[in-house]
Z-matrix of the N, CA and C atoms (Angstrom, degrees):
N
C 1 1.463
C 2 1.533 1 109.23
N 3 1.487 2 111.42 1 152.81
C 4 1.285 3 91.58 2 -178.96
C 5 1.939 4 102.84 3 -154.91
N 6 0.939 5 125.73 4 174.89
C 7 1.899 6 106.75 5 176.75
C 8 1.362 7 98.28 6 -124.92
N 9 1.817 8 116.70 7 173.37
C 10 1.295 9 118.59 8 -173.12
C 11 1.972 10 82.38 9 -160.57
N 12 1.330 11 101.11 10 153.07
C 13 1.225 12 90.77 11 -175.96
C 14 1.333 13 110.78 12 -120.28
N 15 1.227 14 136.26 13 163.14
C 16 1.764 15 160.36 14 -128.91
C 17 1.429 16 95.90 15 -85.94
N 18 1.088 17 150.45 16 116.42
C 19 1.321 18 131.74 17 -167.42
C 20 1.491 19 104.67 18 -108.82
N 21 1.235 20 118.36 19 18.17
C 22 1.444 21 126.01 20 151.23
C 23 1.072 22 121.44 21 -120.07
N 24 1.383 23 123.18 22 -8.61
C 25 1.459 24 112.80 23 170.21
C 26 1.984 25 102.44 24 -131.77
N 27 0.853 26 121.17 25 -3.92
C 28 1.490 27 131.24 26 -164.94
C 29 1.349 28 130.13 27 51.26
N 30 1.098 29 103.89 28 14.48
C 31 1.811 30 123.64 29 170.12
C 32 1.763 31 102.98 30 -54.45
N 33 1.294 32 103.95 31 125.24
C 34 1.492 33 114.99 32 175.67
C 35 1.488 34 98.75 33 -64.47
N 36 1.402 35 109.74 34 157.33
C 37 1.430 36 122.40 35 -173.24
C 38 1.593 37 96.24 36 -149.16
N 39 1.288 38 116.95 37 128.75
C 40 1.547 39 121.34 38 174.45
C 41 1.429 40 93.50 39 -114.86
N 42 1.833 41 96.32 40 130.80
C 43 1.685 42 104.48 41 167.40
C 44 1.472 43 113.16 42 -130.23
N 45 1.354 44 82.12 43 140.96
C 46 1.986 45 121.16 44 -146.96
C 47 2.152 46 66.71 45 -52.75
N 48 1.776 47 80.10 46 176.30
C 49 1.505 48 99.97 47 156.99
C 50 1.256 49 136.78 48 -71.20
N 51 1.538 50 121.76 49 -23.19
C 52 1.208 51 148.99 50 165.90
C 53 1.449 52 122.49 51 -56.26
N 54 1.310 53 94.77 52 -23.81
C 55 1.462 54 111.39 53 178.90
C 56 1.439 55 128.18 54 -36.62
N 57 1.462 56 146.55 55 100.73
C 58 1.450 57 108.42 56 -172.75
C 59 1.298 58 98.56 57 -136.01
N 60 1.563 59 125.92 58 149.92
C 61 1.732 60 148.20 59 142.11
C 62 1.777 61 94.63 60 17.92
N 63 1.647 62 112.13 61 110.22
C 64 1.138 63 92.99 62 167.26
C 65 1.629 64 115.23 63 108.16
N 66 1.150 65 113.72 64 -36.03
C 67 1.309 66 120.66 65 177.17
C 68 1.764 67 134.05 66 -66.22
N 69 1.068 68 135.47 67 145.42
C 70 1.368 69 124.94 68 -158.27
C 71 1.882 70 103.72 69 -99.04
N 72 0.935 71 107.80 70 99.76
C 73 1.737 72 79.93 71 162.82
C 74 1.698 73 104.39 72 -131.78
N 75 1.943 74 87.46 73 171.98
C 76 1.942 75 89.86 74 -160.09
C 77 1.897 76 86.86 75 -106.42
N 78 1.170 77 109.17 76 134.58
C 79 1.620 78 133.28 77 160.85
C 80 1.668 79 98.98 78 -29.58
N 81 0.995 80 131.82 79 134.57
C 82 1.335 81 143.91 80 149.54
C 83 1.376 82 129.27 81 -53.73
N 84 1.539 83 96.75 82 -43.18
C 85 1.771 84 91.68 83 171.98
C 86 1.563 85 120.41 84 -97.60
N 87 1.448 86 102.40 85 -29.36
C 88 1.940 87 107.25 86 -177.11
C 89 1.356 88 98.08 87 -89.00
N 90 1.231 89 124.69 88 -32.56
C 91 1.680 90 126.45 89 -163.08
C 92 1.897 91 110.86 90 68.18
N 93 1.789 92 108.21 91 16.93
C 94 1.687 93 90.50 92 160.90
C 95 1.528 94 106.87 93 -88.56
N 96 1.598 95 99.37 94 171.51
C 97 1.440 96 108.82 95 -169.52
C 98 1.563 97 93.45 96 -102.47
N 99 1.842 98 98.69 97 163.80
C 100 0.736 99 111.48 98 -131.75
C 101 1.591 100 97.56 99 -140.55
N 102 1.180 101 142.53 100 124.25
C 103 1.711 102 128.49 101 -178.54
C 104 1.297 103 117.26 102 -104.65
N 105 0.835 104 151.31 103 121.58
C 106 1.302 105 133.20 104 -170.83
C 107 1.767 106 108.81 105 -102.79
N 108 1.517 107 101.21 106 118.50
C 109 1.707 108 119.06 107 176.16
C 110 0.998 109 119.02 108 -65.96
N 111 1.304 110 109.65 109 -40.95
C 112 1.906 111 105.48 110 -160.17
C 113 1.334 112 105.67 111 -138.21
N 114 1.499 113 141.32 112 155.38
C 115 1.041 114 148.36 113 169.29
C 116 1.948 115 116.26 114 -91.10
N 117 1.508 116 92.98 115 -42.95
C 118 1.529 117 117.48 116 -171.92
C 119 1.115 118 136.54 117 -149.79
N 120 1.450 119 103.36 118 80.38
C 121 1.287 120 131.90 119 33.39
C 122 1.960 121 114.28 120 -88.33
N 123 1.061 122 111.02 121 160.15
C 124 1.484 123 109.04 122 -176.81
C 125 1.618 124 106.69 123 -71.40
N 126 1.292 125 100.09 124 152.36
C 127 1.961 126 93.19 125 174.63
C 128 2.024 127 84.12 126 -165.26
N 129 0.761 128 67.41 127 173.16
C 130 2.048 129 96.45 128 164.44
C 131 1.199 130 112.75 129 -155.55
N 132 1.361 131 99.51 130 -170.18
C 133 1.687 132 123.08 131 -171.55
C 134 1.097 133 118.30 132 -177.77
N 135 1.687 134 121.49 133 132.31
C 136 1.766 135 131.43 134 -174.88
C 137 1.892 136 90.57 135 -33.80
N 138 1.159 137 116.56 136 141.48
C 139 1.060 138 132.98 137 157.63
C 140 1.352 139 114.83 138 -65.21
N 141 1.588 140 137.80 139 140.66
C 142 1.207 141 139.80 140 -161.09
C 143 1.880 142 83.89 141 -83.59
N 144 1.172 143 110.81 142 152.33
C 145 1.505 144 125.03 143 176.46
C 146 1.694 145 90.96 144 -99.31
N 147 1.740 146 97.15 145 134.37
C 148 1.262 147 120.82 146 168.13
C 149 1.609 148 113.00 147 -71.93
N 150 0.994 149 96.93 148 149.61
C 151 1.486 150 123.51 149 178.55
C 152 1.571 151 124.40 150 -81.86
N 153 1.535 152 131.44 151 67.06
C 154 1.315 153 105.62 152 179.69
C 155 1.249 154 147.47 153 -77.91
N 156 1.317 155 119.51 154 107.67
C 157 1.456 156 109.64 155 -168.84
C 158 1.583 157 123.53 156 -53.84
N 159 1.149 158 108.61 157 -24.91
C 160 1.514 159 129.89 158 -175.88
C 161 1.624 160 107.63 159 52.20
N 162 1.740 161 117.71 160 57.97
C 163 1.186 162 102.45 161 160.12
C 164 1.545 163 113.35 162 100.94
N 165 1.718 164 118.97 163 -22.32
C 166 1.090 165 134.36 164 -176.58
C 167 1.363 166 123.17 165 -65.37
């Protein structure tokens, strides 16, 4: 296990073992999402914001 912290709010984040390259998780204290890049060393990154077409 290991933590990486919120890079918009700097809230520590521990990710499980399960964790893998790619995965979305949301910050605990801001609630933005969150992607996670790297395993090793651990890092993330703001999650790219989806696009809604709404139907178009």
């Amino acid at each position: 296990m290991s933590t990486v912290n919120c890079p918009e709010c700097d809230a520590e984040i521990t990710l499980e073992a399960s964790t893998e390259v790619g995965e979305i998780l949301v910050c605990p204290d801001c609630g933005v999402d969150l992607e996670v890049t790297s395993l090793n060393p651990a890092a993330v990154e703001l999650a790219p914001m989806e696009q809604e077409d709404w139907g178009e």
